[in-house]
C-alpha positions, -999 to +999 in steps of 0.1 A: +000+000+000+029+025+015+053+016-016+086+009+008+115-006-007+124-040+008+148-047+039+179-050+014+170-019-007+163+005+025+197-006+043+218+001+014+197+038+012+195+046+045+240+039+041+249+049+013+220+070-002+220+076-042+200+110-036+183+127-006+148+107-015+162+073-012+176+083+029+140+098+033+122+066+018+141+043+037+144+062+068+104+055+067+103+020+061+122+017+099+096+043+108+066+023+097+080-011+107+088+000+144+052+011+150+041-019+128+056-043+154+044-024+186+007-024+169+012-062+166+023-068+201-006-046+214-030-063+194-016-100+206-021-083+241-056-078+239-062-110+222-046-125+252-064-104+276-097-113+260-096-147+262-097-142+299-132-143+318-142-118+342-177-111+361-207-100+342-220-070+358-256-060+341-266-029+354-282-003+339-282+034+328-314+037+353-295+019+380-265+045+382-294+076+378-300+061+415-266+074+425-259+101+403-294+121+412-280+131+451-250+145+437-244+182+437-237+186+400-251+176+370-236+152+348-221+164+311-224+145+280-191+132+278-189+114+313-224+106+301-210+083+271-183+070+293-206+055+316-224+041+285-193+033+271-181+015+307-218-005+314-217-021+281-178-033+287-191-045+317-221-069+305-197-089+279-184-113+306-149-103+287-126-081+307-129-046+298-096-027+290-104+012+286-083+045+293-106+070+306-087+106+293-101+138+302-085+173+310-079+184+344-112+189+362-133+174+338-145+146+361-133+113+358-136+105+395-169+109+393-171+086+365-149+058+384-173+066+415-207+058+394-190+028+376-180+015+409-215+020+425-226-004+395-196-032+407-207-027+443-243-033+438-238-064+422-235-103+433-210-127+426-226-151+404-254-176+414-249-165+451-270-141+466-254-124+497-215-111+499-207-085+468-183-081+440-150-059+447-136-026+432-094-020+438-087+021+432-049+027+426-032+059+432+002+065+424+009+090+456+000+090+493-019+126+488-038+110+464-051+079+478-061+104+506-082+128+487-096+099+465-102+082+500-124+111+510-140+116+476-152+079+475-165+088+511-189+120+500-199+098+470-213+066+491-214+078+525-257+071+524-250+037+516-240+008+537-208-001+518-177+000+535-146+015+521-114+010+530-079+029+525-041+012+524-012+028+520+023+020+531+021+044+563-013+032+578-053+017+572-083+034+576-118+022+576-152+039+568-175+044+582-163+036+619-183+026+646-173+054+670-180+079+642-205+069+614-195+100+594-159+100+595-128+074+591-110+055+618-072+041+614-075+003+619-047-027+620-034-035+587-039-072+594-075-065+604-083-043+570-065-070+548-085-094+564-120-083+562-108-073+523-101-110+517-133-119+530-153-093+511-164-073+538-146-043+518-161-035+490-136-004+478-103-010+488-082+027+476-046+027+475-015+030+466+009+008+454+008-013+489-026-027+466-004-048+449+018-066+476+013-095+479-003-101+511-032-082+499-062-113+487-096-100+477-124-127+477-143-109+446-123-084+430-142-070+395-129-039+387-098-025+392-089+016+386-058+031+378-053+066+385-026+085+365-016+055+349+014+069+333+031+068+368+028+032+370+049+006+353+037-019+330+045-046+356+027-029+387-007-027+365-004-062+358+004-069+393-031-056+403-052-070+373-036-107+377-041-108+416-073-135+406-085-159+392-111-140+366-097-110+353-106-078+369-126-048+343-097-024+343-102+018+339-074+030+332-074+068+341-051+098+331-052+137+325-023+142+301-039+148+270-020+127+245-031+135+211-058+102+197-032+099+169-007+089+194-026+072+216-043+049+198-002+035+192+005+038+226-023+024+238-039+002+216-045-024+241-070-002+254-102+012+237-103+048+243-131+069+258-120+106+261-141+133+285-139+167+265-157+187+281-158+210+314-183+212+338-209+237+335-200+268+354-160+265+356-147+300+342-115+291+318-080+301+333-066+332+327-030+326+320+000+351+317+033+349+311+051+376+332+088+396+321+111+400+349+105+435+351+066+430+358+073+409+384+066+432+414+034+448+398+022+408+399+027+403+435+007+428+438-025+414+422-017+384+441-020+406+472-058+418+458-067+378+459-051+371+493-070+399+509-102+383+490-093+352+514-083+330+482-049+307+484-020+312+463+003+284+443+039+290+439+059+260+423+098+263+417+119+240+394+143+230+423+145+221+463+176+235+478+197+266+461+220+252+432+255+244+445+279+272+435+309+248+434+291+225+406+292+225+368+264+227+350+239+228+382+204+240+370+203+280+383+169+284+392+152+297+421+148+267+444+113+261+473+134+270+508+146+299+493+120+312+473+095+309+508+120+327+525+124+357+509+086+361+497+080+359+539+109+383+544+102+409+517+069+404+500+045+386+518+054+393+556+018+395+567+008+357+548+017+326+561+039+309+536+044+268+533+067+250+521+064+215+502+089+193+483+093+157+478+120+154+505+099+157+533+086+129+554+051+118+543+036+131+579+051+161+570+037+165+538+002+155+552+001+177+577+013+210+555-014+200+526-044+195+555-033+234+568-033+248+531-067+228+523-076+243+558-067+280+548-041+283+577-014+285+553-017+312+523+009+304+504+023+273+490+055+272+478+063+237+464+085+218+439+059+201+412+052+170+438+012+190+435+011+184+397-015+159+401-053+157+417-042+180+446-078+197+450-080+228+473-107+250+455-100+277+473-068+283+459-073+305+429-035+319+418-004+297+411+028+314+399+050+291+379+088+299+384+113+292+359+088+275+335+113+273+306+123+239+327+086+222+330+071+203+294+039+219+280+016+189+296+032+196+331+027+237+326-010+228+320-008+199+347+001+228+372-024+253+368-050+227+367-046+230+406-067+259+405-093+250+381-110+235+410-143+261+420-163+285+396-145+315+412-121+333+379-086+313+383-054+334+376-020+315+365+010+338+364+042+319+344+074+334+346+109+328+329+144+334+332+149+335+293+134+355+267+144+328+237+120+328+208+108+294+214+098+301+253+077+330+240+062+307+215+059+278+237+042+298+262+020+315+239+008+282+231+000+278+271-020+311+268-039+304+240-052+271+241-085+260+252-079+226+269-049+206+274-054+182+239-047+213+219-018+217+240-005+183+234-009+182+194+009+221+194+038+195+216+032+168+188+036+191+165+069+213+181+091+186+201+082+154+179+068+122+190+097+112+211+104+067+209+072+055+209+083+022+233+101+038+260 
């Protein structure tokens, strides 16, 4: 169909071309046979995969209206189709493969919530007491946490319990002493009463996939962020049983459908594209060095309007002046220093980075969600599903150093409430292609545009790494 010469013919071209086509032609036919043999390997994957079994769960649209009617917002068309798209998997008794990709804040927890109301509601076949299983993976301890919580406000007026695992404690919902809240519990006592199907929705992170942890009935498996898993870690949790867990896969970098379907063709694809009704869009500006004190001030205007303010660095600690080639940029400690010393002394300033001790980082996130601290100052650990919808400015420092999909990652942190969201980028160089890079940040409506202007800018990268 392509007309490519054959393997003899392109080796000789691509060494010892004749003219400039024949490198070209035979620089394609490697091209088109190295995503040939990764679209054959997917495809042998997912013939693999569905010869497995897994449980037929056969509920309805008008079943998950049940659940979906008490919630606070109303559903939009695209989590709509998902569902639709998820229920039908569901009712083919063959495992369902499917990577749920929406944009920052356009609801994919809520889909994985109503999906999982459909698993929990159901029996294991021909037995009519116990219920089938749902395992939800997160790939940080922050995450699992909030995801925790959100699983809570979603079921809390049913009695399912739900249970949480991660590698520094358990915690059970609803608890005796406290029907409304979560209590910490023995890790042997949660993995027990998992293995004998007392816990319906086991979140987690990757402690799910030890293997100490049994279910009795597990159905449906959900992986958020996938990316930030390894191939071998979502097997782990899919091939814990006998029958083959449904799996969601879940992400929010956009990755073009071209590219995707490559990537992933394993799984069938259901993208979310649109917003929720009532979220304003972002207003995003990239800021000169000069401007920079006439922007703290408009920060200032949103503090004293009690809103929360972002401020993410490239870096940790300052760059050591004694090294080649360290990265000069403005690090976390010192950046929260000096914006308490000289521009923010009346704000209380936090500071969060991947070296601190998970307590740590707990308890600085649970004062920021709390409004005791202001401002966070923070390496990009909060790139993903950190949800604190009061906080409506981030400032991104030195954002020649982040990729497009983790600019747009980072201001999705305050894409969380309908009030106007403000994202302030600034940069240390004034190259041609950070202006143009940026503008692209500015201009685009949601982050797929953003990933087919990266598509289009930085290449495709290797497609199997």
């Amino acid at each position: 169909k392509y007309h490519l010469p054959a393997l003899k013919t392109a080796l000789i071209w691509i060494h010892v071309p004749q003219k400039a086509d024949d490198a070209v032609v035979a620089r394609k036919r490697f091209a088109f046979e190295e995503v040939f043999c990764i679209q054959l390997e997917k495809q042998k994957e997912r013939k693999l995969w569905q010869k497995e079994t897994s449980f037929i769960i056969d509920k309805g649209e008008e079943h998950i209206k049940m659940f979906t009617k008490r919630l606070p917002f109303a559903f939009t068309n695209a989590q709509n189709r998902a569902i639709s798209g998820i229920l039908e998997d569901f009712r083919k008794g063959v495992p369902m493969a499917r990577l749920l990709e929406g944009d920052v804040g356009s609801g994919k927890t809520a889909v994985a919530a109503s999906t999982a109301y459909a698993v929990v509601t159901s029996r294991p076949k021909d037995q009519n007491y116990g219920t089938l299983q749902v395992a939800y993976m997160a790939p940080t301890e922050i995450l699992a946490r909030q995801q925790f919580e959100n699983f809570i406000s979603f079921f809390s007026h049913l009695p399912i319990y739900i249970g949480l695992i991660t590698s520094s404690g358990c915690q059970k919902f609803p608890s005796k002493v406290n029907p409304h809240g979560a209590t910490d519990i023995s890790r042997s006592q949660l993995l027990k009463w998992v293995a004998n199907g007392e816990i319906p929705i086991l979140v987690g992170t990757h402690s799910l996939i030890q293997k100490t942890v049994k279910f009795k009935h597990l159905a449906y498996a959900i992986i958020d962020e996938q990316h930030r898993f390894g191939v071998n870690q979502r097997k782990a949790l899919v091939h814990k049983e006998i029958r083959v867990p449904h799996l969601l896969s879940m992400t929010a970098t956009p990755i073009p459908r071209t590219l995707a379907l490559t990537i992933y063709g394993n799984l069938d694809l259901t993208v979310l594209d649109e917003l929720p009704p009532g979220r304003k869009p972002i207003i995003t500006e990239p800021v000169a060095p000069k401007d920079r004190d006439a922007t703290y001030e408009k920060i200032r205007k949103e503090l004293q309007a009690e809103r929360q303010c972002y401020i993410i660095t490239p870096r940790i600690d300052e760059p050591d002046p004694d090294k080649e080639f360290a990265v000069q940029a403005r690090s976390a400690k010192a950046e929260a220093k000096r914006l308490q010393e000289k521009v923010f002394p009346e704000y209380v300033i936090g500071v969060m980075h991947s070296k601190l001790k998970d307590t740590e980082k707990e308890r600085v996130m649970e004062e920021f969600k709390d409004g005791k601290i202001h401002i966070l100052v923070s390496t990009s650990v909060v790139e993903v599903g950190v949800n604190v919808p009061n906080a409506t400015v981030i400032i991104i420092e030195g954002a020649e150093r982040f990729g497009l999909s983790q600019l747009h990652q980072l201001r999705g942190r305050v894409l969380r409430s309908s009030h106007q969201a403000y994202c302030y980028v600034f940069t240390e160089s004034a190259g041609a292609k950070t202006v143009e890079r940026l503008h692209a940040l500015k201009t685009a409506k949601n982050g797929f545009e953003l990933a087919e202007y990266d598509l289009k800018f930085r290449g495709a990268g290797e497609l199997s790494g």
